[in-house]
N, C-alpha and C positions, 0 to 999 in steps of 0.2 A: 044721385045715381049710385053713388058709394056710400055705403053707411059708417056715421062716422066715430060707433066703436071699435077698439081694438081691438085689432085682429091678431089672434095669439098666434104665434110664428114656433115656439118652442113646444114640445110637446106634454111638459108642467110646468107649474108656479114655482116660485125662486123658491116657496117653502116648503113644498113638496116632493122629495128626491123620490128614487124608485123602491127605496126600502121602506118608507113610509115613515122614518125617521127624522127630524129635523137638520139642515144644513145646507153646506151651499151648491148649487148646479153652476156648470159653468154657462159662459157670455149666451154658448147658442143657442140654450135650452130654456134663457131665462130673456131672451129674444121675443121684440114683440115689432109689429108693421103694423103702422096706420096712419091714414090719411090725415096729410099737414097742407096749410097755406103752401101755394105754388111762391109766393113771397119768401119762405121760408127757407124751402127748396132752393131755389135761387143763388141766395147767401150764401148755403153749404156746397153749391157745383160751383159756382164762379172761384169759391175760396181754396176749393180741393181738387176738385176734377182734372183734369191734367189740360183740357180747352178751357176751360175758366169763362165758362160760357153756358146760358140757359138758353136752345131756339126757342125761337115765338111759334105758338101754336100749341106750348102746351095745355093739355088737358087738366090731366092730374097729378097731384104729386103725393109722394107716400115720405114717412119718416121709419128710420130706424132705430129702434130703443130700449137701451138695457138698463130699465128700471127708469130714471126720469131722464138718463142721460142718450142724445141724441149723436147717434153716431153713424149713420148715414141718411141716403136719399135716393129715390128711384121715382121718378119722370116719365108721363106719357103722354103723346104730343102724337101730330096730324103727323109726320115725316116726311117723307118724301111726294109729292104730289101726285106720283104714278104707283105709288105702293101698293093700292087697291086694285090696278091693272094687271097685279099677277095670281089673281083670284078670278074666273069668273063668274059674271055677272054681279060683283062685288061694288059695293060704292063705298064711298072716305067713309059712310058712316058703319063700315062693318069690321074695321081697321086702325088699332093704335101702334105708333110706334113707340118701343121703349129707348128711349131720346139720351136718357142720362142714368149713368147707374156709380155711386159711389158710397163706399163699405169704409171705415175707418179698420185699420190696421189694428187694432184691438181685438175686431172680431176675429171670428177663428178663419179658418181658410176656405174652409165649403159653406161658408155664412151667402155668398152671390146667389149659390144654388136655391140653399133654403126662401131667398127673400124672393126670388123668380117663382115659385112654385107657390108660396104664399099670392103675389098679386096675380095670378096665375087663378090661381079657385077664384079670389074674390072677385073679379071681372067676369069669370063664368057667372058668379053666382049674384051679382046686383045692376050686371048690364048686358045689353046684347051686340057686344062686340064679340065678332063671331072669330077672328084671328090675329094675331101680333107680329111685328117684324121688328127686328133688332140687328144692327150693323158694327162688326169688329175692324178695328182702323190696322191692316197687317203694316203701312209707316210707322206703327207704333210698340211692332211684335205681335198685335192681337190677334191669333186666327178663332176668338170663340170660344175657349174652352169651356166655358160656364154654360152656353148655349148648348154646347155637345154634351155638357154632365146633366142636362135638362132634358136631353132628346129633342132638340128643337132639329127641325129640318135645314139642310144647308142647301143652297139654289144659287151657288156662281159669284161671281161680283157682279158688284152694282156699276151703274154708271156713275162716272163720280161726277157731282155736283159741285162748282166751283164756292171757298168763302172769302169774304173781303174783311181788309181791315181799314177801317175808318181812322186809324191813327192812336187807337188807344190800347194794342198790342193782344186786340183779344179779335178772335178767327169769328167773323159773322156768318152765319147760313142767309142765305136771300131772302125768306120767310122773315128774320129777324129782322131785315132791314125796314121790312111794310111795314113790322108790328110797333119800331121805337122809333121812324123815322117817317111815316109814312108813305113810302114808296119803296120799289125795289129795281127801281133806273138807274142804276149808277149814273147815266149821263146827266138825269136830272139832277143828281146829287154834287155831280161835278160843278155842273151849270150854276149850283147854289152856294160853291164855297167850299163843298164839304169831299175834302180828300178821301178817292177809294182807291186800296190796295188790290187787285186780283192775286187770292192763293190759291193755283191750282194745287188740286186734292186725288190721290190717286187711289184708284176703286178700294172698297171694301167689302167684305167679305157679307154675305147676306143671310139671314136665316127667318124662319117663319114658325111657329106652332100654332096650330087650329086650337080656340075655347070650344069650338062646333065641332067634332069628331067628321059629321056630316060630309062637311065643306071642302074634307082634304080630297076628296077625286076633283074636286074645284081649280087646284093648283096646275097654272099655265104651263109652268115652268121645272124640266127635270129637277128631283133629286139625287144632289151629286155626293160621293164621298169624302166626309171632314179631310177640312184642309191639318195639317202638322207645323208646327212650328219646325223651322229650319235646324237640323241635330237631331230630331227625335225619329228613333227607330222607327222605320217602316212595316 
């Protein structure tokens, strides 16, 4: 579905500056994205991401990399079960969500942006997912900004979705519990020995951009004006 050469993210080679001289570019020019093992993936959100945690249902996972060294990872996954409900006449299959997104502190600071717009074409251009939805945690200070440097559409909060912890101090989605446990009954789960935690989780900030240009009169749901982090001018 995704071809699995690299997709160049910067706009030359490390050896190629704009004078046509020999030397060095910096991290974000010499900047590449491409498709890694979701195994891999994994390893770098559980280790960095601030949930320490990959859901089940991901799809695809991408790497970030400057030169052989791997310094981030960005995730695309089913999301939310009703995601596609704010589309109509949409089904799961016209619909990823971006699930996980993390940048090693190396990069520069509009490196989010750049890797968004990168997997951004290449989904246009190798599958027919017609639009994405991505969720900022404001319990965490997030309202989006990388989303709003992207033009992505902002539509409200979401309902929050309750996750659990089974005892090993990492926040489960429900999804996840099918995918490594086979079920998502907590009572079943109780019933079998296996200790669940309820975290409730309080809404998050929602946003959407169409790959189909088409499909945005499709959108259920008003577009509302970006939310501000608390202190910043109005």
């Amino acid at each position: 579905m995704i071809q699995a050469a690299m997709v160049q993210a910067g706009a030359r080679a490390a050896n190629q500056p704009q004078d046509g001289g020999s030397g060095p570019t910096s991290p974000l020019q010499s900047m590449n994205v491409q498709p890694i093992p979701i195994a891999i993936a994994k390893k770098l959100v559980e280790r960095h991401h601030y949930l320490h945690s990959l859901p089940g249902g991901t799809k695809l996972a991408f790497g970030v990399f400057v030169g052989t060294r791997l310094l981030g990872a960005a995730t695309l996954g089913v999301g939310p079960f009703n995601g596609c409900s704010l589309v109509e006449g949409a089904t799961s299959a016209d619909c990823l969500t971006l699930t996980r997104l993390w940048l090693s502190d190396e990069l520069p600071r509009n490196s989010e942006s750049r890797v968004i717009g990168t997997l951004q074409r290449e989904l246009r251009r190798h599958t027919s997912v017609r639009f994405l939805l991505s969720y900022a945690d404001p319990s965490q200070g997030h309202v989006g900004i990388i989303y709003q440097a992207s033009n992505w559409l902002y539509t409200g909060l979401s309902d929050p979705a309750p996750l659990y912890d089974l005892g090993d101090g990492i926040a489960h989605h429900n999804r996840s519990l099918a995918h490594t446990l086979g079920t998502r009954s907590v009572r079943h789960l109780k019933s079998n020995g296996v200790e669940v935690k309820l975290i409730v989780q309080s809404p998050k900030h929602r946003y959407v951009t169409f790959l189909d240009k088409s499909w945005r009169c499709r959108l259920r749901v008003p577009v509302l004006p970006y939310p501000k982090k608390e202190g910043a001018p109005g």
